[in-house]
Steps between C-alpha positions, in 0.01 A plus 500: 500500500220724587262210468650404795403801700165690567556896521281669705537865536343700756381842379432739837273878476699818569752460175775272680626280304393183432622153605548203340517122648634189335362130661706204344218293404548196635567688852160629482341142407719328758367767737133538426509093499653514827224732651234328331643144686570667850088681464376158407719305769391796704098448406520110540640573841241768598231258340651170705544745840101588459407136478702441781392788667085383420614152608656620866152725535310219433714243761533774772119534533451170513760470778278809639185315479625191625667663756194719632333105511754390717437805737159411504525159588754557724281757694245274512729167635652765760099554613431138524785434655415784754143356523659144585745615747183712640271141526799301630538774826129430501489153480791523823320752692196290486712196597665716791201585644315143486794407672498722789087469520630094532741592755219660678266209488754261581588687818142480574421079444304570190731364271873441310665715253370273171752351287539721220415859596900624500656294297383605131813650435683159515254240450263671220478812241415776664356594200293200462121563533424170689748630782347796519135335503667318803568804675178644459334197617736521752362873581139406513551216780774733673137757483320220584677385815539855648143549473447234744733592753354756738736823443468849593276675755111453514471877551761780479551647852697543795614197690410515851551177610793241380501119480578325843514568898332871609303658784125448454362813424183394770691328753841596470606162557774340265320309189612330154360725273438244181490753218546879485251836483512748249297798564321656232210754468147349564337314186809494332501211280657154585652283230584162452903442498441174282279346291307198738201369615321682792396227729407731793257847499334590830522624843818349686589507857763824573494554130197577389394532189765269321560324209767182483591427088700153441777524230710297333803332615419462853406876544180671684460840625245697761373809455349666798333805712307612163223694461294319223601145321419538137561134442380154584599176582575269207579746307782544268698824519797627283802680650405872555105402474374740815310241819424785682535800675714630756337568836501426889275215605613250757787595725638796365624879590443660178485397137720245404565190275625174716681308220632140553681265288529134519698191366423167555305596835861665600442886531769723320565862545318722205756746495671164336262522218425887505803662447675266210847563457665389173 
């Protein structure tokens, strides 16, 4: 019987009596086999929960990488898609404005709105490089045309005198007054409103010192009352080249530029030409 039982006695300092404790045995095997069990279920757990643990580390930076990848590219698709949307309100502004210079020309008998300017947002990418080629082709021979056409003023000063019937300033008699005066100080330089060939350069009756230029599409303009001609006839001039110089020679009150413009032998009003209004 009292291999059954372990006796454990429990002797304490200060003379109190001591204790005794009896384990049945098998209690104590059942129970330290029990506790051994639950610390090894417990350390397989502990030791499966780490791997897991290691595993989720290991997936979640991945998922961090991949996801800081993703933010990348995205930031960089949200910039070319920024950079697109930037070229494409390019690409219409450049078509908006060919259009109105068009518009302009057409108005003026130069020529018709071409085919395809205005219509690459149905008919063709407006990403595609050849359409924008097109445009700037376009571009250059919208340049090309203006440059031809004689626009602005040949000097920058007051008008005095406008396009059709006035007093003559000598007479005081009713006249046609074919062009119009803009006064300006003396030697002030005289430009050429479009690029042309000058085919006149001299001394002319009432105008003096003039020079005539013949442009394209029917156009030719005078230029008189100067002081000096710096050009010569047969010569080919660019718009803004300076001709000459403002002055007073012929019949004139004061310093002045007599400017003219002409169509098909038809004479038009410069202020037409000077003044554009888009």
């Amino acid at each position: 019987m009292m291999d059954k039982y372990i006796n454990i006695i429990i002797v304490t300092y200060g003379g109190k009596k001591a204790r005794s404790l009896r384990i049945n045995k098998k209690v104590l095997k059942a129970g330290l086999l029990g506790t051994a069990t639950a610390l090894s279920g417990l350390f397989l757990f502990s030791l499966v929960s780490f791997k897991q643990n290691i595993s989720l580390r290991y997936e979640l930076a991945k998922l961090k990488s991949k996801n800081e990848e993703l933010q990348v590219a995205l930031a960089r698709e949200k910039k070319r898609t920024s950079h697109l949307q930037q070229f494409k309100d390019k690409v219409e502004e450049l078509e908006a404005k060919l259009v109105t210079i068009d518009k302009f020309l057409r108005k003026k008998g130069i020529r018709r709105v071409p085919s395809g300017v205005g219509g690459g947002k149905t008919r063709v990418d407006i990403f595609d490089v050849d359409y924008v080629s097109f445009l700037h082709k376009e571009a250059d021979k919208a340049h090309k045309y203006l440059a031809r056409i004689p626009l602005g003023p040949p000097v920058w000063g007051r008008l005095t005198s406008r396009f059709g019937y006035r007093l003559d300033p000598f007479t005081r008699r009713p006249e046609f007054h074919d062009g119009v005066d803009l006064k300006a100080p003396w030697g002030t330089p005289v430009r050429a409103t479009a690029e042309g060939k000058v085919i006149y350069a001299g001394w002319k009756a009432g105008f003096g010192k003039t020079v005539i230029i013949k442009h394209a599409y029917g156009f030719r303009t005078l230029y008189g009352h100067m002081s000096k001609i710096k050009v010569r006839a047969g010569r080919w001039v660019k718009s803004g080249d300076i001709i000459g110089y403002v002055g007073s020679t012929g019949k004139s009150t004061g310093p002045h530029v007599h400017y003219e413009v002409w169509r098909y032998s038809k004479k038009e009003n410069p202020l037409k030409y000077m003044y554009v209004r888009w």
